[in-house]
N, C-alpha and C positions, 0 to 999 in steps of 0.2 A: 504494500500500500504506500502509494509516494501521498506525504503530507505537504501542503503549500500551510504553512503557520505567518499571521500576521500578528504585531500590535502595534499599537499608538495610542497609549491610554496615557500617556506621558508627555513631557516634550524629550523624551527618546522612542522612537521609531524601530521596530526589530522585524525583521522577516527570517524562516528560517527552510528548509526542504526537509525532509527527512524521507528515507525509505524504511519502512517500521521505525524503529526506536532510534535506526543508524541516522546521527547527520549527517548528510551531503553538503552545506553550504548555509551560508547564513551573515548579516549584513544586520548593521547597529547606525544609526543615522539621527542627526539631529533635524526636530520637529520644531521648533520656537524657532527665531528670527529668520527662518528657510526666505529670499524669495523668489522661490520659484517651489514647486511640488515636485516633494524628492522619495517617497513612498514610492510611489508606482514604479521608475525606473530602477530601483533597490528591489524590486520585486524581481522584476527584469532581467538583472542583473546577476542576482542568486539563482534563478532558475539556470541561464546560462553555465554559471560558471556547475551548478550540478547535472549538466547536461541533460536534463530534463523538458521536454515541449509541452505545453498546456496541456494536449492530451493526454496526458501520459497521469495528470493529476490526478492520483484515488479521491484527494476531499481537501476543501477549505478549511482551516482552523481560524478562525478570529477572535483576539482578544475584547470582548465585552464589556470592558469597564468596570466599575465606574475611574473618569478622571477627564483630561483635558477632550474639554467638547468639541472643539477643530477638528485637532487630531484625532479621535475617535471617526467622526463623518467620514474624514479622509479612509484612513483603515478599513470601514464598513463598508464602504462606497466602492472601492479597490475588492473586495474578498466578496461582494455579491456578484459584483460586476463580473470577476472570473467565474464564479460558480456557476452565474447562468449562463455566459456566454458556451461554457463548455460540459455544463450539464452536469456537474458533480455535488454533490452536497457540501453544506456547508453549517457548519459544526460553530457553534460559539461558547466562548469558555470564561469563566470572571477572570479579568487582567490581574488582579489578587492573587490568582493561585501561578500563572506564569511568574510571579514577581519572587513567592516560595521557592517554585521549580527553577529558577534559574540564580537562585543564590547559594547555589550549595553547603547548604544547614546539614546538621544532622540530625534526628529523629529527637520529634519532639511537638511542643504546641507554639504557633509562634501566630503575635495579630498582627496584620497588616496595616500599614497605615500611609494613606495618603494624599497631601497637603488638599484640601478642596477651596482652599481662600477664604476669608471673612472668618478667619480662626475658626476655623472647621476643621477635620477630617473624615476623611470618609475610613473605617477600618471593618475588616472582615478576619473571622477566625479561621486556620486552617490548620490541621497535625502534619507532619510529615513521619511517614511510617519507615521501618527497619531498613526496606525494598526502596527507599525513597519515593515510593506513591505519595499522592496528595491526596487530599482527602479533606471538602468543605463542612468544616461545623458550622459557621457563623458566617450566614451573605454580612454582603457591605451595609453599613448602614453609616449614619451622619453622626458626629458627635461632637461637641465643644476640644479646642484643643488643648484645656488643661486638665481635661475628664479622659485622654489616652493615654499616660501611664497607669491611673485608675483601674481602666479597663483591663488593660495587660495583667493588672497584681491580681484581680478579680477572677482571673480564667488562668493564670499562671503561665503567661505568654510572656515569650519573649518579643519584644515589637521588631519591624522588619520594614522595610520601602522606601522609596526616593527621596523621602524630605529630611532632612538633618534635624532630627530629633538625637536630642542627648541618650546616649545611650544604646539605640538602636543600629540593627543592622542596615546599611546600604545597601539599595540595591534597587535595579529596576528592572520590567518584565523583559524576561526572555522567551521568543516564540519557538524556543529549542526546546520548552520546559514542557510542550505537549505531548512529549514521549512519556512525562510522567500522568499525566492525570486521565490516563483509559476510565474510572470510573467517575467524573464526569463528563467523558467524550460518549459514554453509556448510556448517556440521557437520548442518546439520539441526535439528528439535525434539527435545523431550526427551519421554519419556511422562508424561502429566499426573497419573495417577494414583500412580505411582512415586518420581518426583524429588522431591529435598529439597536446601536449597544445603546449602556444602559448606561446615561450621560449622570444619572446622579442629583445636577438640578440644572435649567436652564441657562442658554450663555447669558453673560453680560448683557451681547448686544441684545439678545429679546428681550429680556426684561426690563429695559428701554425702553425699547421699544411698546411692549405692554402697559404699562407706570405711563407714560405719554398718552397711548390714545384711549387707554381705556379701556382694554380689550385685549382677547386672547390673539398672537400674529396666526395672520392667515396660512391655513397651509395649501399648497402647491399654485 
């Protein structure tokens, strides 16, 4: 099974190939002050260099958030778009557990956490097993950001994710980390035409946008 793995729940970008478990290739890119769009040809690119052609693809992986709203569209946009163009499924997974999977911990409970702005976090629980499987306890949810050590002492986590909290581990999603989470790649695909990740809360600009006219923004 060749996997095409995406995220951009960050402002770091990861694409990765695999064939089962094995990597073939894989590509780490900067998503904040990009100007131009650099996802897609990073996709591009990795598949090249694993010599791989679109068809060849068993299934889409996309990381599903929650984090940066941009970059997620971008990601989702890029992993639907191949999946339908080439008719394979497409698999979404919490950009949470890639962030586990691609920090090489060892076995244990560790929360993730990461920066949502407006002193927020968004944090989700996850164990990592003996096998280094992942394994979700606790989806993402929103929390003040002096209430995330709290939390961690509460469920006996060690904290874990991109923003520089004292203490915690570094680290941001890797879409290499799909070789670990088979049971939630178990849940099944997601429908391509429907699914969107799971941004967390509205960008900036809508909510502007909304607060101004008075009204939900229009969709399509």
């Amino acid at each position: 099974m060749i996997t095409l793995a995406i995220d951009a729940s960050t402002y770091v970008g990861d694409v990765a190939v695999l064939d089962g478990a094995r990597l073939l290739a894989e590509e780490s890119l900067a998503m904040k002050g990009a100007d131009e769009e650099r996802l897609m040809p990073a996709v591009a690119a990795v598949l090249a260099r694993a010599s791989v052609v679109p068809k060849s693809i068993g299934r889409v992986v996309c990381g599903a958030g929650p984090g940066s709203f941009t970059s997620l569209r971008i990601a989702g946009a890029i992993a639907k778009g191949i999946a339908t163009g080439i008719r394979c499924p497409l698999f979404a997974v919490p950009s949470m557990a890639l962030i586990v999977g691609g920090a090489d911990v060892k076995a244990g409970r560790y929360l993730v956490a990461i920066d949502a702005l407006r002193v927020e976090f968004y944090v989700g629980l996850y164990d990592v097993g003996e096998d280094g499987s992942i394994a979700e306890i606790e989806p993402a949810k929103l929390v003040a950001a002096e209430a995330v050590e709290g939390v961690a002492l509460e469920y006996g986590a060690a904290v874990i994710g991109p923003s520089p909290l004292a203490g915690a581990v570094r680290a941001n999603p890797r879409a290499r980390a799909v070789a670990k989470l088979e049971a939630l790649l178990s849940r099944g695909p997601v429908d391509v035409a429907s699914w969107e990740p799971a941004y967390g809360r509205l960008a900036e600009a809508q909510v502007r946008w909304e607060s101004a006219h008075g009204r939900p923004l229009p969709v399509g």
